[in-house]
PASEBA-1860 file (N, C-alpha, C; in nm, 3 decimals):
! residues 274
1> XXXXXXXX> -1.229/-2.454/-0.237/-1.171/-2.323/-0.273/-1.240/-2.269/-0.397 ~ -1.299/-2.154/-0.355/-1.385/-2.102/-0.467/-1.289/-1.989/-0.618 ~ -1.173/-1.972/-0.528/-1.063/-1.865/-0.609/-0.944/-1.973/-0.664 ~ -0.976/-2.024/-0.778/-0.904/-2.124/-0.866/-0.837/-2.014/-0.979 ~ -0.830/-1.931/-1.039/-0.771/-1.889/-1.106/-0.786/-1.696/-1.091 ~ -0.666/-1.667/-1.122/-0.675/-1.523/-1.074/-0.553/-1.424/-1.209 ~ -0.597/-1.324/-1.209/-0.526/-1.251/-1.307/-0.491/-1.104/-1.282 ~ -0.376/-1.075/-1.268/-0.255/-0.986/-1.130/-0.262/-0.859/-1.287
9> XXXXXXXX> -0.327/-0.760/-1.253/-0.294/-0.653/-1.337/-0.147/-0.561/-1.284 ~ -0.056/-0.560/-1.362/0.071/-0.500/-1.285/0.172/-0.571/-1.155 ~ 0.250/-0.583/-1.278/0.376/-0.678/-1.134/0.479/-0.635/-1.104 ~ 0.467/-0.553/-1.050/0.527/-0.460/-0.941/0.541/-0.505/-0.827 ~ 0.632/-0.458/-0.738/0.578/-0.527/-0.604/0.514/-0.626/-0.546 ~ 0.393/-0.535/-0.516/0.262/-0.571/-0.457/0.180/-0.707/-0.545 ~ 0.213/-0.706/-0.694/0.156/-0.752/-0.754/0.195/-0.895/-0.773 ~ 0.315/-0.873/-0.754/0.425/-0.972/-0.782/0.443/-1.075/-0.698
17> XXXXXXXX> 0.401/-0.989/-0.583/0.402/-1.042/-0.414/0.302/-1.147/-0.402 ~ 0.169/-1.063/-0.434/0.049/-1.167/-0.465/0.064/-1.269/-0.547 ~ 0.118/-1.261/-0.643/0.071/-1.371/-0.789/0.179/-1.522/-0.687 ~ 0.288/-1.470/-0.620/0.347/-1.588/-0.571/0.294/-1.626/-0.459 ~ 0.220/-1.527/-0.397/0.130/-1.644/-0.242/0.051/-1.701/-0.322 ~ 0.005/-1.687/-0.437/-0.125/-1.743/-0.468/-0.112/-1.884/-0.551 ~ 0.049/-1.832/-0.600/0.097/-1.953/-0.697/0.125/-2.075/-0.600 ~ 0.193/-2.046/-0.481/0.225/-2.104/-0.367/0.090/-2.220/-0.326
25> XXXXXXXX> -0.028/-2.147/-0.348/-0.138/-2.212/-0.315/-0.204/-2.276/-0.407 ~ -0.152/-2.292/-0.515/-0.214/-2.378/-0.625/-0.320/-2.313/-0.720 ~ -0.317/-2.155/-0.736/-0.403/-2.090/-0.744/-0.336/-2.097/-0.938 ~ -0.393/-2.093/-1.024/-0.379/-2.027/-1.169/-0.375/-1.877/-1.183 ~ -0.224/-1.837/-1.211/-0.225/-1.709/-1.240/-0.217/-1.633/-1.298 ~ -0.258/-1.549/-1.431/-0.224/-1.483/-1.495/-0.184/-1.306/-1.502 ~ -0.088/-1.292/-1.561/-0.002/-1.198/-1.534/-0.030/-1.049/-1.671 ~ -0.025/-0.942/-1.610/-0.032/-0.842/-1.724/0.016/-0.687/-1.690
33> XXXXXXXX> 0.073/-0.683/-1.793/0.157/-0.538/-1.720/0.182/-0.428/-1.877 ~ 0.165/-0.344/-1.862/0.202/-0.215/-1.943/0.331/-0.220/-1.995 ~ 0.416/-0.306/-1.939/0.579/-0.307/-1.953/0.578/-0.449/-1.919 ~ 0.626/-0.517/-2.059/0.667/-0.675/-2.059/0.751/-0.727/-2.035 ~ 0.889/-0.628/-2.046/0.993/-0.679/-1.914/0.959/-0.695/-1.784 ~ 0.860/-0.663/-1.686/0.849/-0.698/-1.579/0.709/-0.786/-1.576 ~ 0.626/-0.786/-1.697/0.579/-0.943/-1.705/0.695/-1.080/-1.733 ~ 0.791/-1.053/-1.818/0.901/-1.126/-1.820/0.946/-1.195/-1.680
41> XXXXXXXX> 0.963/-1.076/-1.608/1.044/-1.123/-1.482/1.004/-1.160/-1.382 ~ 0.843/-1.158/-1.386/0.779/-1.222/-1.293/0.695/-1.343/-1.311 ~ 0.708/-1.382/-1.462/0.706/-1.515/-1.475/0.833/-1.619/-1.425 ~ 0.956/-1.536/-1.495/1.095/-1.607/-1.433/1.093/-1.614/-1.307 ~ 1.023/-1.569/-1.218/0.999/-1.591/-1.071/0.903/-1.717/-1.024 ~ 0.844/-1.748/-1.130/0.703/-1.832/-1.108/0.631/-1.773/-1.055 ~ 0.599/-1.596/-1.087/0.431/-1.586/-1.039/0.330/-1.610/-1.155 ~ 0.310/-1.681/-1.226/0.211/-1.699/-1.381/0.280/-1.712/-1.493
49> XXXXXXXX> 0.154/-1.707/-1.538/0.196/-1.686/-1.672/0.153/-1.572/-1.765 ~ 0.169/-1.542/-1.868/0.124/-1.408/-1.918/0.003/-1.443/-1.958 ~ -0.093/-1.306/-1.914/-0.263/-1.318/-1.996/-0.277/-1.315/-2.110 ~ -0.355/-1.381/-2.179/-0.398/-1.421/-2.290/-0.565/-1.372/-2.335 ~ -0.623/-1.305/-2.220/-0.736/-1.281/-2.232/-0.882/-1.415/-2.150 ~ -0.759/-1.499/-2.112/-0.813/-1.567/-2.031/-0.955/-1.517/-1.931 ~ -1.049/-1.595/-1.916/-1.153/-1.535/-1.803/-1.120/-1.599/-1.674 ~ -1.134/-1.548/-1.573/-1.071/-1.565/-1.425/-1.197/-1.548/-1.331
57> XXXXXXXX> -1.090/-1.594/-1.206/-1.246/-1.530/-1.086/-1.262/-1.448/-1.023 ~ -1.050/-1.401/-1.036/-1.089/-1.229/-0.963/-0.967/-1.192/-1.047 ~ -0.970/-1.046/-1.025/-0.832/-0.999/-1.112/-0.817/-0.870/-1.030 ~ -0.719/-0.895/-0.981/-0.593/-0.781/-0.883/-0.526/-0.658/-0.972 ~ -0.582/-0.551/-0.964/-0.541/-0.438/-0.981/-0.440/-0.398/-0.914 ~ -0.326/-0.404/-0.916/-0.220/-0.388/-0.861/-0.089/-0.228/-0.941 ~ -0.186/-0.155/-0.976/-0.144/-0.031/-1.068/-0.134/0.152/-0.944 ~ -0.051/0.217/-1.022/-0.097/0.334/-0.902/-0.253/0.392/-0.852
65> XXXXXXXX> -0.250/0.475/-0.760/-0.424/0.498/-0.767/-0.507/0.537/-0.844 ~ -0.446/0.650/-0.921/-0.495/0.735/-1.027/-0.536/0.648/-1.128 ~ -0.483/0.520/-1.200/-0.498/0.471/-1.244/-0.608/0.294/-1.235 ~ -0.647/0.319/-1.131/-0.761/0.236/-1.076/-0.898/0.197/-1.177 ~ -0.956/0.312/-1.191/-1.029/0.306/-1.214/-1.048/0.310/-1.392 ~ -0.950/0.373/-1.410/-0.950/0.339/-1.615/-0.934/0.166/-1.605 ~ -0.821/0.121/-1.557/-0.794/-0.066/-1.552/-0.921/-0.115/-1.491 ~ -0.998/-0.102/-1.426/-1.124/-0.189/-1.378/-1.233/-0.156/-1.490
73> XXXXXXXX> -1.277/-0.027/-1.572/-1.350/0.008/-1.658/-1.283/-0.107/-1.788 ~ -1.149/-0.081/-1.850/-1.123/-0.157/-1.932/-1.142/-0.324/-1.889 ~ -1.109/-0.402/-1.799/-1.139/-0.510/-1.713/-1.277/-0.549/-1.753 ~ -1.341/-0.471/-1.728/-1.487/-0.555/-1.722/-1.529/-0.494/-1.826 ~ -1.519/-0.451/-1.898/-1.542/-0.446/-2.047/-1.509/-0.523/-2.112 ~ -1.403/-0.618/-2.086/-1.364/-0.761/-2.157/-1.419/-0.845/-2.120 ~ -1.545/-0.822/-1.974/-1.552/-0.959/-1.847/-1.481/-1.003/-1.846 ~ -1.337/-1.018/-1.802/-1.193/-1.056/-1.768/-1.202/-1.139/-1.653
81> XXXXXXXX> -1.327/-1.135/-1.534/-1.345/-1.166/-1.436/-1.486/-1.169/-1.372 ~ -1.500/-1.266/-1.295/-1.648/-1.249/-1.172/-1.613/-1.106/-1.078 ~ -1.533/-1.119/-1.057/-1.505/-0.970/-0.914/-1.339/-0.922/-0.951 ~ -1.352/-0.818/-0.900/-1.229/-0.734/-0.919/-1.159/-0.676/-0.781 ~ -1.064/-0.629/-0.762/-0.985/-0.610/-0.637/-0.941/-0.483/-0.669 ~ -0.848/-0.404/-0.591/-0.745/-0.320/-0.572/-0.656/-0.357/-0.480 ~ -0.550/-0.246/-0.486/-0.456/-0.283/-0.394/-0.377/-0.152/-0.359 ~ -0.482/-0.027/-0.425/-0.391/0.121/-0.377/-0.411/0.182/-0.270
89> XXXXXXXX> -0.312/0.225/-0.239/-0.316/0.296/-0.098/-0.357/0.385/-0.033 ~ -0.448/0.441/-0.141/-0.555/0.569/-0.089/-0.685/0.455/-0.172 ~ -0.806/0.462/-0.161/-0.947/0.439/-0.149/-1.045/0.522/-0.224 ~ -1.057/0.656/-0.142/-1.193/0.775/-0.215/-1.141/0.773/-0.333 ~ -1.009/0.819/-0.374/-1.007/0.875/-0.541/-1.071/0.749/-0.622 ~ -1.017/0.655/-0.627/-1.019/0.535/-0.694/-1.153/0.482/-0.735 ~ -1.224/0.510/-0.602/-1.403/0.454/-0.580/-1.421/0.570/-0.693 ~ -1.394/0.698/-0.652/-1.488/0.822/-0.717/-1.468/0.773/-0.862
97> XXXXXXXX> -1.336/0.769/-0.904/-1.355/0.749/-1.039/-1.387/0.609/-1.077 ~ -1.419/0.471/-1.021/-1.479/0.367/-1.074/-1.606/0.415/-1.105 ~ -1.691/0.550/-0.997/-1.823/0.558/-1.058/-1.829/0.662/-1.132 ~ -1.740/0.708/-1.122/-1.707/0.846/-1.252/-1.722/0.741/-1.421 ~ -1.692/0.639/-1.401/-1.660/0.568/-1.561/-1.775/0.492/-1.595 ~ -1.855/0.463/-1.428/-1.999/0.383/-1.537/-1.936/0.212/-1.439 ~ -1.846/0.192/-1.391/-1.808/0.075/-1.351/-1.883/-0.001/-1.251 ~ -1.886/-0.161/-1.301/-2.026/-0.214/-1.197/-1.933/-0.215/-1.062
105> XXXXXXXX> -2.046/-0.159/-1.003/-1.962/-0.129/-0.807/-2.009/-0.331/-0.783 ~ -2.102/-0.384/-0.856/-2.129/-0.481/-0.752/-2.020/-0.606/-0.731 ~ -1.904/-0.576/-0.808/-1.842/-0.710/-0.836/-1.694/-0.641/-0.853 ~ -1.672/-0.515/-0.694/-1.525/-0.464/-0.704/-1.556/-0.451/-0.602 ~ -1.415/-0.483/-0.538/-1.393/-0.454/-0.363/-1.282/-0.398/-0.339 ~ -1.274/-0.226/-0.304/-1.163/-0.181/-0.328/-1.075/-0.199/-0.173 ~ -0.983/-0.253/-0.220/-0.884/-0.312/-0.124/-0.724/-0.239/-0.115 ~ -0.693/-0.243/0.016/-0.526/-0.195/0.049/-0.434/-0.289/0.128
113> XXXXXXXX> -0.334/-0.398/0.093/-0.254/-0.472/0.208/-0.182/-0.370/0.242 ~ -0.171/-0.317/0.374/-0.030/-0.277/0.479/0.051/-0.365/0.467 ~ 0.169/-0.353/0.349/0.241/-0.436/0.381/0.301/-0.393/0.224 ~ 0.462/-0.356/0.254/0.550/-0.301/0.096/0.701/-0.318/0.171 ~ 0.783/-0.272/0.097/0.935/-0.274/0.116/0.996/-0.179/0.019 ~ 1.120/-0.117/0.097/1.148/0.031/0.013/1.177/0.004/-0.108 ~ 1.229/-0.125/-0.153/1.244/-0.135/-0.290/1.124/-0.177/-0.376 ~ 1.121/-0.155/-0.505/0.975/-0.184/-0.584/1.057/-0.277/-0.708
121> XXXXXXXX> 0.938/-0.329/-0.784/0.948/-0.346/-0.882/0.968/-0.548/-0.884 ~ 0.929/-0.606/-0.938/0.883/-0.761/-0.931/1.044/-0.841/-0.849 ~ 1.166/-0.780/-0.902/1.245/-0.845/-0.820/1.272/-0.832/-0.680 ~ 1.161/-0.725/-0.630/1.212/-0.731/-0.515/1.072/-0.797/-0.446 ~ 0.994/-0.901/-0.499/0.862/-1.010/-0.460/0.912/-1.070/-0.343 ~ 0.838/-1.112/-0.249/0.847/-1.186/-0.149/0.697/-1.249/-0.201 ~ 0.723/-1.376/-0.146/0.618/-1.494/-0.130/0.523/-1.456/0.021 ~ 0.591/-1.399/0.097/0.541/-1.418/0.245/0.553/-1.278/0.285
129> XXXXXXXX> 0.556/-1.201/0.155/0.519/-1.030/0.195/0.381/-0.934/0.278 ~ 0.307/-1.054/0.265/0.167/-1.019/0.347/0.149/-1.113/0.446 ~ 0.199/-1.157/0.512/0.197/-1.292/0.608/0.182/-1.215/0.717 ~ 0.050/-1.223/0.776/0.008/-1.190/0.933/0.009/-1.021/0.921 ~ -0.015/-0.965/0.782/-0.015/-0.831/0.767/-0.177/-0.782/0.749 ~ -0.241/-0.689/0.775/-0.358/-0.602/0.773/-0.435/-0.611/0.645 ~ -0.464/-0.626/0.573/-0.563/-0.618/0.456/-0.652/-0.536/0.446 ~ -0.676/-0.390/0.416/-0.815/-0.351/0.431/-0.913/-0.344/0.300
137> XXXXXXXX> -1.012/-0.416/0.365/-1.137/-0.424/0.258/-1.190/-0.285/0.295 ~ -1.253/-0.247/0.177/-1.362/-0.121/0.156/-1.502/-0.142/0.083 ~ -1.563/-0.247/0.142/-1.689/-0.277/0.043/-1.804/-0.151/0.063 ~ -1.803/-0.106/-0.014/-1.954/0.027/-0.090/-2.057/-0.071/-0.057 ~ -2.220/0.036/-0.059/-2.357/-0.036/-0.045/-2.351/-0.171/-0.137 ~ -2.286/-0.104/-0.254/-2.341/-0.157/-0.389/-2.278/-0.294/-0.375 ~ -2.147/-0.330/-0.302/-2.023/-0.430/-0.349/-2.136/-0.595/-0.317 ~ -2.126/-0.692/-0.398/-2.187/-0.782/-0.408/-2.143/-0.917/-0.300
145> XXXXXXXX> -2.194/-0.970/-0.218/-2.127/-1.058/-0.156/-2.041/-1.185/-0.206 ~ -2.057/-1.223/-0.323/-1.961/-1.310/-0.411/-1.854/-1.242/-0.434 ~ -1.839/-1.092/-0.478/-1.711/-1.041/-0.493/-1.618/-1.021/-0.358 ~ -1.681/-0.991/-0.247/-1.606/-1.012/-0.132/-1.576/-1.109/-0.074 ~ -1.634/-1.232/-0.120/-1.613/-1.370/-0.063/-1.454/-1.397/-0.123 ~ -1.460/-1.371/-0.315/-1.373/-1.416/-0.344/-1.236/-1.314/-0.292 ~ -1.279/-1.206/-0.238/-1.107/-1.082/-0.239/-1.097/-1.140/-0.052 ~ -1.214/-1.172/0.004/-1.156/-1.251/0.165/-1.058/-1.357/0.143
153> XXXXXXXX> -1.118/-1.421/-0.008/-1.034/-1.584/0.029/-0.890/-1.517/-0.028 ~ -0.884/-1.427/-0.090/-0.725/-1.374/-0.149/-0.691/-1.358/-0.060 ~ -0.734/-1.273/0.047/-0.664/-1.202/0.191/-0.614/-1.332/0.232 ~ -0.690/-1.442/0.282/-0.661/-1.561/0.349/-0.526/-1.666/0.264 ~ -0.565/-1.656/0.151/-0.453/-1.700/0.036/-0.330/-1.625/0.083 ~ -0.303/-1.511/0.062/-0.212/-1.454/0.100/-0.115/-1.465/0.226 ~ -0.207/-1.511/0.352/-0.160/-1.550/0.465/-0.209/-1.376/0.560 ~ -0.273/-1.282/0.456/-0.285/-1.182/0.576/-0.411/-1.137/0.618
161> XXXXXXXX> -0.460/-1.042/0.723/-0.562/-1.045/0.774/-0.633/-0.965/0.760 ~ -0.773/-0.988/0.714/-0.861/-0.821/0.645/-0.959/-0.804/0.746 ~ -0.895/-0.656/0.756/-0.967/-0.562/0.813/-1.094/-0.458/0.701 ~ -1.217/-0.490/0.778/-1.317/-0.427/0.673/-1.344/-0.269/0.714 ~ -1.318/-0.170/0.668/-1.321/-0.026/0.666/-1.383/0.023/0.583 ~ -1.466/0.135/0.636/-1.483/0.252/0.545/-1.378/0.293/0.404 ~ -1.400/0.371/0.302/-1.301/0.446/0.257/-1.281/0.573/0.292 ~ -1.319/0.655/0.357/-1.328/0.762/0.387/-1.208/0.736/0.521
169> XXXXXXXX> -1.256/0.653/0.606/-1.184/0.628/0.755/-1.019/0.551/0.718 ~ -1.038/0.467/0.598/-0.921/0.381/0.603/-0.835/0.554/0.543 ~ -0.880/0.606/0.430/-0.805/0.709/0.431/-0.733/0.810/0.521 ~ -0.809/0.833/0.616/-0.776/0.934/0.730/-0.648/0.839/0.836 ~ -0.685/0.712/0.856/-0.615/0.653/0.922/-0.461/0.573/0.853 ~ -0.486/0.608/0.692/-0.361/0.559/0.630/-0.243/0.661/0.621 ~ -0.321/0.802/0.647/-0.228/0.940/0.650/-0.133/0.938/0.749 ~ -0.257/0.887/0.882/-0.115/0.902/1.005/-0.019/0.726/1.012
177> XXXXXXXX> -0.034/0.612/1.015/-0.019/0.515/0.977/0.148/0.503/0.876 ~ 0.071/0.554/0.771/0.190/0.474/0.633/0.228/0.659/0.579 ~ 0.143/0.717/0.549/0.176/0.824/0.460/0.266/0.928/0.531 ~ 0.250/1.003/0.622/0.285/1.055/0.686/0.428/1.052/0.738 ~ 0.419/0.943/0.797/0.542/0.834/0.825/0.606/0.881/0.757 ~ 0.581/0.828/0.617/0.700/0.824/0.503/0.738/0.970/0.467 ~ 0.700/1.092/0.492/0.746/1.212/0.514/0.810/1.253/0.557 ~ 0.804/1.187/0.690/0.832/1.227/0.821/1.036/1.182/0.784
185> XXXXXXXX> 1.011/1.030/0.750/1.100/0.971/0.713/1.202/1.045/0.600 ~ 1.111/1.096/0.505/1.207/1.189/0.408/1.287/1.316/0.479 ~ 1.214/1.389/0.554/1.251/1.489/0.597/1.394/1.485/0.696 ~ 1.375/1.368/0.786/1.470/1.314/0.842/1.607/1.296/0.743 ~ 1.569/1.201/0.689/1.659/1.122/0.582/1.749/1.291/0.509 ~ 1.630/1.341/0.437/1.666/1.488/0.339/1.816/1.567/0.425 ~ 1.824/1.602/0.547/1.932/1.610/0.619/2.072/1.511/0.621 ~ 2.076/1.416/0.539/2.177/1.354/0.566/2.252/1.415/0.392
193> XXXXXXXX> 2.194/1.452/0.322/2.232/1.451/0.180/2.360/1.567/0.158 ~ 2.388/1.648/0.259/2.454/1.778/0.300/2.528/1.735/0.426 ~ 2.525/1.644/0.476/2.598/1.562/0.613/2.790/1.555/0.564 ~ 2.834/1.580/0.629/3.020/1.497/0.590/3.058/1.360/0.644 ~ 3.148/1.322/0.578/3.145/1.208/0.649/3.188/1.154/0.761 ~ 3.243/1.224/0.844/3.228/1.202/0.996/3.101/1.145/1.045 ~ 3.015/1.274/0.990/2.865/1.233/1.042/2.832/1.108/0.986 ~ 2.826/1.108/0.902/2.775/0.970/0.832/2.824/0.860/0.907
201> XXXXXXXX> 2.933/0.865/0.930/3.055/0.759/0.996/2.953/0.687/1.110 ~ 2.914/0.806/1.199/2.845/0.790/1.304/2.736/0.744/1.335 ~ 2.652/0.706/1.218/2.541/0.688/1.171/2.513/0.529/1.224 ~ 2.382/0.500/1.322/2.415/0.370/1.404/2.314/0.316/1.315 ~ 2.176/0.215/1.382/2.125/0.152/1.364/1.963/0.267/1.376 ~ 1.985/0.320/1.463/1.854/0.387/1.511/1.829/0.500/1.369 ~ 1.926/0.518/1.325/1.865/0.589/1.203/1.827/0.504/1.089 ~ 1.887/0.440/1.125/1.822/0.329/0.962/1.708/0.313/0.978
209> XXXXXXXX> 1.701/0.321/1.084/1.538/0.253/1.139/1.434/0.343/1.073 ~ 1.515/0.423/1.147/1.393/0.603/1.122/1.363/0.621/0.977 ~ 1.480/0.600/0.890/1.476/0.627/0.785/1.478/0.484/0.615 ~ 1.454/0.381/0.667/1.447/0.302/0.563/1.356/0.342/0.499 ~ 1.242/0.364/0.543/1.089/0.375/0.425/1.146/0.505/0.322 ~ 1.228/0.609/0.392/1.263/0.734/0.289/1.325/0.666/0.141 ~ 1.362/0.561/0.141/1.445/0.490/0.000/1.350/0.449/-0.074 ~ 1.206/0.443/-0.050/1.087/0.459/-0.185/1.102/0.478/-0.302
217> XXXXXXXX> 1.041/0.488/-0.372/1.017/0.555/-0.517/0.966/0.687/-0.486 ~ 1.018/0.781/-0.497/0.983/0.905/-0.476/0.845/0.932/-0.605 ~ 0.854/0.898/-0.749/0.688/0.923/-0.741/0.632/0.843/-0.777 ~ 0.629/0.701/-0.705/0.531/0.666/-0.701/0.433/0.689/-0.531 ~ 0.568/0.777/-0.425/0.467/0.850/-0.332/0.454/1.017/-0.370 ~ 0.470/1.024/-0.494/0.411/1.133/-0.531/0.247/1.116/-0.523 ~ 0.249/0.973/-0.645/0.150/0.983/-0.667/-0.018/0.960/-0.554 ~ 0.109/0.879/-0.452/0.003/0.829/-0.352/-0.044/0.979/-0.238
225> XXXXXXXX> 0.070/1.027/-0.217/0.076/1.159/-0.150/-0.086/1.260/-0.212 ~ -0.043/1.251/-0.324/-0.162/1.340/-0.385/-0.285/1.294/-0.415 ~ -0.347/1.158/-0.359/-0.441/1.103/-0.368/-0.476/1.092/-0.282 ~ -0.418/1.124/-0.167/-0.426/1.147/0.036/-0.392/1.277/0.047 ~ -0.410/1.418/-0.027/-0.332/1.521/0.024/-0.368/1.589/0.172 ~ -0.517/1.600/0.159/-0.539/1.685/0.270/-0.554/1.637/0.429 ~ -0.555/1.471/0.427/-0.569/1.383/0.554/-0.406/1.436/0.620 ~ -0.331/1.417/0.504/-0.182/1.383/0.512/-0.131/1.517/0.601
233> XXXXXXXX> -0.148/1.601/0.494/-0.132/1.775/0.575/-0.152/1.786/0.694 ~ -0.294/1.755/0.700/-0.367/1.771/0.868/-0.267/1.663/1.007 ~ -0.231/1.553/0.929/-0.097/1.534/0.981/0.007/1.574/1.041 ~ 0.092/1.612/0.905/0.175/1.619/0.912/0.195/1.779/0.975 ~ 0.099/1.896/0.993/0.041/2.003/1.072/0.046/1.991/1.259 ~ -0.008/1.858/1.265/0.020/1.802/1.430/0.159/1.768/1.484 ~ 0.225/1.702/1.337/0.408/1.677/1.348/0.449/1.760/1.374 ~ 0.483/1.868/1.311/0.531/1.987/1.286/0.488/2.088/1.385
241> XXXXXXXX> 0.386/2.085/1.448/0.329/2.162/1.569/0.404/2.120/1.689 ~ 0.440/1.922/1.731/0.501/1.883/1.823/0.670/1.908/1.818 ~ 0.685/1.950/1.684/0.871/1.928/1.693/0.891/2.073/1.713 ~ 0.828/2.220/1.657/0.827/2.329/1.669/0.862/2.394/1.860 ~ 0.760/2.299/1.920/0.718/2.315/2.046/0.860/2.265/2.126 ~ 0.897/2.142/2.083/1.023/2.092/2.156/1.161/2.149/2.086 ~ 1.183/2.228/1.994/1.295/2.254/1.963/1.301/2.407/2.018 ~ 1.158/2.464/2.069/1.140/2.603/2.143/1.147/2.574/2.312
249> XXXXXXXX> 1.171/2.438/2.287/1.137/2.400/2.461/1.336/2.384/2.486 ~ 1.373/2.327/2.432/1.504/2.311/2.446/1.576/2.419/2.418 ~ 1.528/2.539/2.357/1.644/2.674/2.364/1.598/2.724/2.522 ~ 1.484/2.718/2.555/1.491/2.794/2.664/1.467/2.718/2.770 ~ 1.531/2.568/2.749/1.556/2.481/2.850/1.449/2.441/2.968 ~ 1.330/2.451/2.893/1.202/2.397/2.954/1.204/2.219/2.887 ~ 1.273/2.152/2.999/1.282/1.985/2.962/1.168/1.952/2.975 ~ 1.058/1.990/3.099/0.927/1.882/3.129/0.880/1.914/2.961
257> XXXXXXXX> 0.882/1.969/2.885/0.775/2.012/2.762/0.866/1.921/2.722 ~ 0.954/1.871/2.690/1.060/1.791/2.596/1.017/1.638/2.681 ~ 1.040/1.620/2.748/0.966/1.493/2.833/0.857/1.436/2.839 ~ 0.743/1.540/2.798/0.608/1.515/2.762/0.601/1.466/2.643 ~ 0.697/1.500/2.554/0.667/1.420/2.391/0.742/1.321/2.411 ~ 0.840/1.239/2.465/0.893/1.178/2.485/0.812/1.074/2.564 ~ 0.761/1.101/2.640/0.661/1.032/2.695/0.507/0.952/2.622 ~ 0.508/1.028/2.564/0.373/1.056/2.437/0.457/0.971/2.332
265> XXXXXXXX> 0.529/1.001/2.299/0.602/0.865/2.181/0.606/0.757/2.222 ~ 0.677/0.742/2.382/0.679/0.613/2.400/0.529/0.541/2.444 ~ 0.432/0.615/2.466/0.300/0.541/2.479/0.247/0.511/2.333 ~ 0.257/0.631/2.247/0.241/0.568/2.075/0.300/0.465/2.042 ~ 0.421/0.458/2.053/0.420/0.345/1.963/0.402/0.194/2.043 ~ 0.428/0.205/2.221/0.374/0.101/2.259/0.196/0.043/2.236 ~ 0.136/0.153/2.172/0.004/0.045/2.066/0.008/0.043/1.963 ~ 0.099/0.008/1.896/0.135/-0.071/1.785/0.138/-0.223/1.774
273> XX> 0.053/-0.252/1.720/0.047/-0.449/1.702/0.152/-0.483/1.639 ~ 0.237/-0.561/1.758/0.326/-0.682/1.714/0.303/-0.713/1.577
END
């Protein structure tokens, strides 16, 4: 095992999530966050211990997107690490500004796990939060093959599976995927806030469904929203085109048009991987 020690920028979630598959695996972890109550609490979890300035072999950027690329510039300005990671959910911004700052592309592999839960923040860590989940790598011309060796063996550490993508493509395909979704999900959800409670009463299982991802952090998908805006739109433009069509199909009681999306959903989501 070439990834013996690793250092989790931000333990949040995602971050939090990682530092315990990795602790799980015997990996050395060190921990660092902007806010030391939730370095606090994710040591009390056993994901690490707090950084010290320690040198490592990779170090997990685990911060919003916007903020990518200042933490990898400061990072390797300390040499903190051999290779560097990400873990935000949009790609282009992040790259643009690692080379906006001067940052060595050869020893960063900007990376996204598919894989979160509506609640955030280190107590809500799972050990087995990426287990058999998507990983996407984004290695640039420049990205060095030692730095991707070591962010594969994280994927594999983790228990989940990397998929190697473009950034341009993982973007377009994270709009309809995760981003979108979670719109889709608000908008739904946004109707219940004005509901009585009868309605509510009535409220089964199939809406929870629809609507768990809406219980997010509203900005921290601000922030992701606006780092995907225009994939997302072009989206959420096709949504909004199909529900327009069926709520004009049902006043004037044209069902086959209401049957056709119905039909079309149920072939979507039957290719969805188990």
């Amino acid at each position: 095992m070439t990834l013996q020690k690793a250092l989790v920028v931000g333990t949040g979630l995602i971050g939090t999530s990682a530092a315990l598959a990795l602790r799980e695996k015997d990996v050395a972890v060190y921990l660092s966050d902007v806010d030391p109550d939730a370095v606090r609490l994710a040591r009390e979890l056993g994901a690490g211990r707090r950084w010290a300035g320690e040198e490592v072999d990779l170090a997990v950027i685990a911060v919003p997107p916007h903020l990518v690329g200042e933490r990898l510039a400061a990072l390797q300005k300390q040499s903190a690490a051999r290779a560097y990671t990400d873990v935000a959910s949009v790609k282009a911004d992040p790259i643009a500004d690692a080379e906006r700052l001067g940052c060595d592309l050869t020893s960063y592999v900007p990376g996204h796990p598919l894989a979160g839960r509506e609640r955030s923040g280190p107590a809500a860590a799972r050990v087995d939060l990426f287990s058999g989940r998507p990983w996407a790598l984004c290695p640039g011309a420049a990205t060095g093959t030692a730095a991707l060796r070591l962010t594969r063996e994280l994927v594999s550490l983790c228990g989940a599976k990397a998929v190697v993508v473009g950034a341009d493509e993982h973007d377009s395909a994270v709009a309809l995927v995760s981003h979108a979704p979670h719109v889709v999900a608000s908008a739904v959800a946004a109707r219940l806030a004005s509901a009585d409670e009868v309605t509510l009463a009535l409220a089964g299982q199939g809406l929870r469904d629809v609507t768990r991802i809406a219980a997010g952090n509203p900005l921290l998908w601000r922030m992701i929203l606006a780092g995907n805006a225009d994939p997302v739109a072009a989206v959420l433009d096709r949504i909004a085109a199909d529900l327009a069509s069926a709520a004009s199909a049902l006043r004037s009681g044209d069902l086959d048009r209401v049957t056709d999306l119905l039909r079309r959903g149920a072939d979507g989501q039957g290719r969805i991987s188990a």
